[in-house]
C-alpha positions, 0 to 999 in steps of 0.5 A: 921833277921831284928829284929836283925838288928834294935836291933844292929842299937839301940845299935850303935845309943844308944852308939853315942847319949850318947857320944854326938856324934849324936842326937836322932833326927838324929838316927831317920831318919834311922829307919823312911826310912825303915819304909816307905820302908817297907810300900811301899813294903808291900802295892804293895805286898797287890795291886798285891795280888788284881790282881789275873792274875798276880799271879797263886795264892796269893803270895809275890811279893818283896824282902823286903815284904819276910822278913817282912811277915811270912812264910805262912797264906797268905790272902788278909786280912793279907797283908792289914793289915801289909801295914796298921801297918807299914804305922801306924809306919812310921806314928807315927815315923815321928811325933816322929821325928818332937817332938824330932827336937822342943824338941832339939831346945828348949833345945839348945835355953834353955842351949844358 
């Protein structure tokens, strides 16, 4: 599900960014919220899987973290790591932001 909406965003940004309509760095900025979303989620479901009286088990505990979780499998060790992949690509995607803002800047003082 949410791998077919990123798919549709790339395409919609793809179309406006080759129109000139929209920068890349501005399609940036949806794809780094949700990361951060995701991290944010995916880390509280990770601290309340360490608390065992919260739960009668291990188990999911936000609507989001549904999604980017799979279905079974759950341990402690997994949901650290998914928090520790998205937070890397939340990471990554903002310095991604930051290289294409100096580029754009650059090209716009080049081409002035």
């Amino acid at each position: 599900m949410i791998f077919v909406i990123l798919v549709l965003y790339g395409i919609t940004a793809g179309f406006f960014i080759s129109k000139g309509k929209m920068k890349m760095s501005q399609a940036m900025i949806p794809l780094i919220a949700f990361a951060i979303l995701s991290s944010v989620a995916l880390g509280q479901n990770y601290t309340v899987s360490l608390i065992p009286e919260a739960n009668d088990g291990i188990g999911i505990s936000n609507f989001l973290a549904t999604f980017l979780l799979p279905e079974d499998g759950w341990t402690k060790e997994m949901f650290l790591s998914k928090f520790e992949l998205y937070l890397g690509i939340s990471i990554a995607l903002i310095l991604l932001y930051f290289i294409l803002v100096i580029v754009e800047k650059i090209k716009l003082s080049v081409t002035a």
